[in-house]
C-alpha positions in Angstrom: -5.2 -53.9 -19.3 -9.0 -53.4 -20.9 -11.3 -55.5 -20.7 -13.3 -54.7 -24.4 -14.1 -57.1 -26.0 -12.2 -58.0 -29.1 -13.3 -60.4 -32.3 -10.8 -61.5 -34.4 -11.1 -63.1 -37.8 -9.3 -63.8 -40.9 -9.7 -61.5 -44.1 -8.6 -63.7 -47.0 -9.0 -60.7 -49.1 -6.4 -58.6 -47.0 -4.3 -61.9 -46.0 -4.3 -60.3 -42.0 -6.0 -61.4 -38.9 -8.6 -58.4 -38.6 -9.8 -57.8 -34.2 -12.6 -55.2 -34.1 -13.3 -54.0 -30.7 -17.7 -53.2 -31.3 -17.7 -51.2 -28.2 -15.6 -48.4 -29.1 -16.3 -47.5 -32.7 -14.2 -47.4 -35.5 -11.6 -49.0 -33.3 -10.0 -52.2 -35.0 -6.4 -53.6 -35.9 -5.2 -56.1 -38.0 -1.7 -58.3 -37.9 -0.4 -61.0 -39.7 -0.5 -63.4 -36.7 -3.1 -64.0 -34.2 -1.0 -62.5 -31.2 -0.3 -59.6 -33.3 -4.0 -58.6 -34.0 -4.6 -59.2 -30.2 -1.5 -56.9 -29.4 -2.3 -54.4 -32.3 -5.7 -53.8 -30.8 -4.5 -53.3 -27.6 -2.8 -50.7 -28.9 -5.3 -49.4 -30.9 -8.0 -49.7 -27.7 -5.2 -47.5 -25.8 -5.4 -44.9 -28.1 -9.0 -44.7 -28.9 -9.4 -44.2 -25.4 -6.6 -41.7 -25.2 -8.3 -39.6 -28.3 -11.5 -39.8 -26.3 -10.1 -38.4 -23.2 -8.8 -35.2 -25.0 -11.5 -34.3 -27.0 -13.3 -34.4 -23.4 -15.7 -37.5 -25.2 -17.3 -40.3 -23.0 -15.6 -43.3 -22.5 -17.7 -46.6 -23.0 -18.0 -48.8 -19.9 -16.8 -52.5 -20.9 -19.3 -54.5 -20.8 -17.3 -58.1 -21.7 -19.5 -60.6 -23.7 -21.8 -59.3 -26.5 -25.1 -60.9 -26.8 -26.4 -62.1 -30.2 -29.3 -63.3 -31.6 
């Protein structure tokens, strides 16, 4: 299990729950239930990361809880 943080919110425009993960870019998901963006972006977290590893690139630390001002 990782433990990136994941935001999750509704595109009207696209009808889908959207869950971005910030900390490893470009990675995000979408499903037409809540559990299915959450699930989708585990996915999606499991194969950025698996990407990363083979093209030798570094792998973010989690870091939980972004900060905003």
């Amino acid at each position: 299990m990782f433990k990136y943080e994941i935001l999750i919110y509704w595109s009207e425009g696209d009808g889908l729950f959207i869950a971005e993960v910030p900390e490893l870019p470009g990675c995000m998901a979408d499903g037409t239930t809540y559990k299915e963006a959450i699930h989708n972006a585990e996915i999606a977290i499991s194969e950025w990361i698996e990407t990363a590893k083979s093209l030798r690139r570094e792998i973010p630390t989690p870091k939980g809880k972004l900060a905003y001002a």
